[in-house]
C-alpha positions as CSV (number, residue, x, y, z in Angstrom):
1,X,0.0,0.0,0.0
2,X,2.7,2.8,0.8
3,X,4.6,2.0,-2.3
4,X,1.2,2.4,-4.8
5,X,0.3,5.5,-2.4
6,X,4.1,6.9,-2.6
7,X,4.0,6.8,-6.9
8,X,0.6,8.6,-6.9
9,X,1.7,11.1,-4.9
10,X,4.9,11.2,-7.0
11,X,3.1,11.2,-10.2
12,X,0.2,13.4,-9.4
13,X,2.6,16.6,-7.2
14,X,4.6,18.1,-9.8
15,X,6.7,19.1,-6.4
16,X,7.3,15.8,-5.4
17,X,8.6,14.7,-8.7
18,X,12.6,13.9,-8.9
19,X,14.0,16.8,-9.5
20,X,11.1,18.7,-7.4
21,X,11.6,20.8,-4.4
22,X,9.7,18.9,-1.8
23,X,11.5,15.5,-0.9
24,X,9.4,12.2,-0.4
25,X,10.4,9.6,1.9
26,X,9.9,6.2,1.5
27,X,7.8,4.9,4.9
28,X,6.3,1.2,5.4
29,X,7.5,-2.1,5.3
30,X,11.3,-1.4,4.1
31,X,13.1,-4.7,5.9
32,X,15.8,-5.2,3.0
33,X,17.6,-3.8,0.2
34,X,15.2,-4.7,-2.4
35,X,12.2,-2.8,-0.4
36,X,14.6,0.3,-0.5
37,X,15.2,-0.2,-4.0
38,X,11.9,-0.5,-4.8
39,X,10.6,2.5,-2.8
40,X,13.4,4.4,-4.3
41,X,13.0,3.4,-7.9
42,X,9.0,5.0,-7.3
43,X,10.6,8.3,-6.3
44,X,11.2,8.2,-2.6
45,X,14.2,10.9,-1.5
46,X,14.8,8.6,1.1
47,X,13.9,5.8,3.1
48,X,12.7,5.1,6.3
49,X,13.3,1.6,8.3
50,X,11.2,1.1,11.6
51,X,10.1,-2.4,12.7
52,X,12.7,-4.4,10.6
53,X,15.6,-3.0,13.1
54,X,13.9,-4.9,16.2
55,X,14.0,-7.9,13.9
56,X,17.5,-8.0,12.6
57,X,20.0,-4.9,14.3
58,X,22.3,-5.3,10.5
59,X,19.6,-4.4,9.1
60,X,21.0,-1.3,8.2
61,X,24.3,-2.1,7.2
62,X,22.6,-5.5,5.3
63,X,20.2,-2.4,3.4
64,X,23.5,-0.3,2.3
65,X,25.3,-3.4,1.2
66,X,22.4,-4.7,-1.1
67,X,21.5,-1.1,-2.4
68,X,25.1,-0.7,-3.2
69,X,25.6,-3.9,-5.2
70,X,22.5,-2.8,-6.9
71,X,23.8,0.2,-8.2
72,X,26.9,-0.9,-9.2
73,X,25.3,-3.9,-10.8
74,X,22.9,-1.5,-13.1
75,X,25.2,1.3,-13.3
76,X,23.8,3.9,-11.2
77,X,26.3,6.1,-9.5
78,X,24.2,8.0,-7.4
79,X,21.1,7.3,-5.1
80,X,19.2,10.6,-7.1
81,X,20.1,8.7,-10.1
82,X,18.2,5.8,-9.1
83,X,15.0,7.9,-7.9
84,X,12.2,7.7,-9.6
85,X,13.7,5.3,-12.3
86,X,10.6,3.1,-12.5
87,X,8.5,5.9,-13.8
88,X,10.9,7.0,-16.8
């Protein structure tokens, strides 16, 4: 639900938009790299991880590991390259 909510606010808010002044971040349900990814690739700014710390405390470092492979794999050098990708 917050990733469908997240790309209509992204594609309906000029604003919110990559490249728009007002930065979106990426709230609910982000417990690995590929939910950061995901909530990225819709337009997030950034991303938010809650619950999935209490879970597994490398969570974090597991999330920056994966999203760095990633980006290397696909050749994205930058995070603000990434955002929004799944819209273009």
């Amino acid at each position: 639900l917050a990733l469908r909510v997240l790309r209509d606010v992204v594609l309906s808010v000029p604003e919110c938009a990559p490249g728009g002044s007002v930065p979106v971040v990426g709230v609910g349900g982000i417990a690995c790299w590929q939910d950061a990814v995901e909530f990225l690739m819709t337009g997030a700014s950034a991303v938010q991880v809650g619950a999935a710390v209490f879970a597994n405390p490398c969570v974090f470092r597991e999330i920056l590991s994966g999203l760095s492979r990633f980006m290397d794999r696909k050749g994205y050098s930058t995070v603000a390259a990434l955002r929004g990708a799944a819209l273009r």
